[in-house]
C-alpha positions, 0 to 999 in steps of 0.5 A: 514384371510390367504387369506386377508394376501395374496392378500395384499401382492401379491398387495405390491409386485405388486407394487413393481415391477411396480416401478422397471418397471418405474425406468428402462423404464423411460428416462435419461431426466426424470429421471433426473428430479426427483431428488431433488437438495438442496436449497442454501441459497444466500450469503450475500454480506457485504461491507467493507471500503476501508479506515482503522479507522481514515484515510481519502482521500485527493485530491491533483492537481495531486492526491489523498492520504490517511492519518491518520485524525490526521497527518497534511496535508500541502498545498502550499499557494496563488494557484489559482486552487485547492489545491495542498499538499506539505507535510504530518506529523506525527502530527498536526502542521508545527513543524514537519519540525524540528523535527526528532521524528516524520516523515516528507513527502515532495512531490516534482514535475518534469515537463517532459517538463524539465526532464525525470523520469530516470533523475530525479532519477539519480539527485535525488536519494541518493545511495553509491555515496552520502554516499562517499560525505557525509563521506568525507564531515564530515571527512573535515568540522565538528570537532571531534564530529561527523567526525567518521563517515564512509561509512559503518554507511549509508544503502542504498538500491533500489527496487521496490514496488507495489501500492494498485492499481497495479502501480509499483514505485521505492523506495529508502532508505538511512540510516544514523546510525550516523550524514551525514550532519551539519543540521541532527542526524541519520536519515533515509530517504526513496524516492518513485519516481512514474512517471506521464504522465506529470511528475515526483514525489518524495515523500520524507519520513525522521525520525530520529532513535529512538524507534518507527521510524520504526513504523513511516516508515511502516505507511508511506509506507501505505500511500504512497501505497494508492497514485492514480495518477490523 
């Protein structure tokens, strides 16, 4: 029996040393070989939406918006080609126009052949300058109610912004704290100005001032952001 125990361990111990042998007089490249690498599962690829719930894309002659499914998208009428949009609401019919509790988006176009981008801006745009007029205005022409106004009563503010598809625009804001002119209360009214190979666009953006305007200013912004220029 000792001398069964000793062959078998003089055989363990054999082999043993057979494998340290392997080890250290077996290439790197081989070696190498021999290990084992973890399995990786694959990663599933989800996709997602580009669209948030309940928006949907618009095309228009000159570009393609998204919106809210349930803000009303306005059309300029009798056009022979496509469909052209001139405006984007808060709500579901054209009594936006003349409503200040809900937000009102007018686009308006700038052929180059007339004008360049800068020049419409500098027409266009509503800065201090147009806060001077506007509060000498309504000191000179309304009566008591609504002449109090003064310059510090209107913000103004311009910088840039970055569409989702990288364009940079200008964007203007013009803020009335108290009524500026005979046809509005306090409002506010903030400009995108995004130049086109062919033109100039502006889309205009006016609320009121009340509970949920700023709520209204951040959505159009959203929408704004979606814009992709034809």
């Amino acid at each position: 029996m000792k001398k069964e125990g000793a062959w078998i361990a003089a055989i363990f111990i054999g082999i043993a040393i057979l494998l340290v042998a392997f080890y250290f007089f077996t290439p790197e490249s081989k070696k190498e070989a021999l290990v084992t690498e973890p399995i990786v599962q694959p990663t599933e690829t989800v996709e997602t939406s580009s669209l948030p719930d309940g928006w949907k894309k618009y095309d228009s002659n000159d570009f393609i918006i998204t919106a809210p499914e349930t803000w009303f998208i306005s059309y300029q009428k009798n056009l022979a080609e496509k469909n052209e949009i001139i405006g984007i609401a808060s709500t579901d019919s054209e009594t936006i126009y003349a409503n200040l509790n809900e937000i009102n988006i007018s686009v308006s176009r700038f052929p180059k052949t007339e004008k360049s981008f800068n020049e419409v801006i500098t027409e266009k745009i509503k800065d201090q300058n147009t806060a001077a007029t506007a509060v000498d205005f309504m000191k000179t022409v309304t009566n008591s109610l609504f002449n109090e106004i003064t310059i510090d009563d209107i913000r103004t503010s311009k910088e840039e912004i970055t569409l989702n598809n990288g364009t940079v625009i200008i964007k203007n804001t013009f803020q009335c704290l108290k009524p500026c002119d005979i046809e509005s209360g306090a409002h506010t009214l903030t400009q995108y100005f995004i130049e086109t190979e062919k033109e100039t666009i502006i889309f205009s953006c006016l609320t009121g001032i009340d509970e949920k305007s700023d709520t209204l200013n951040l959505i159009a912004e959203q929408i704004i952001k979606t814009i992709e220029i034809k």
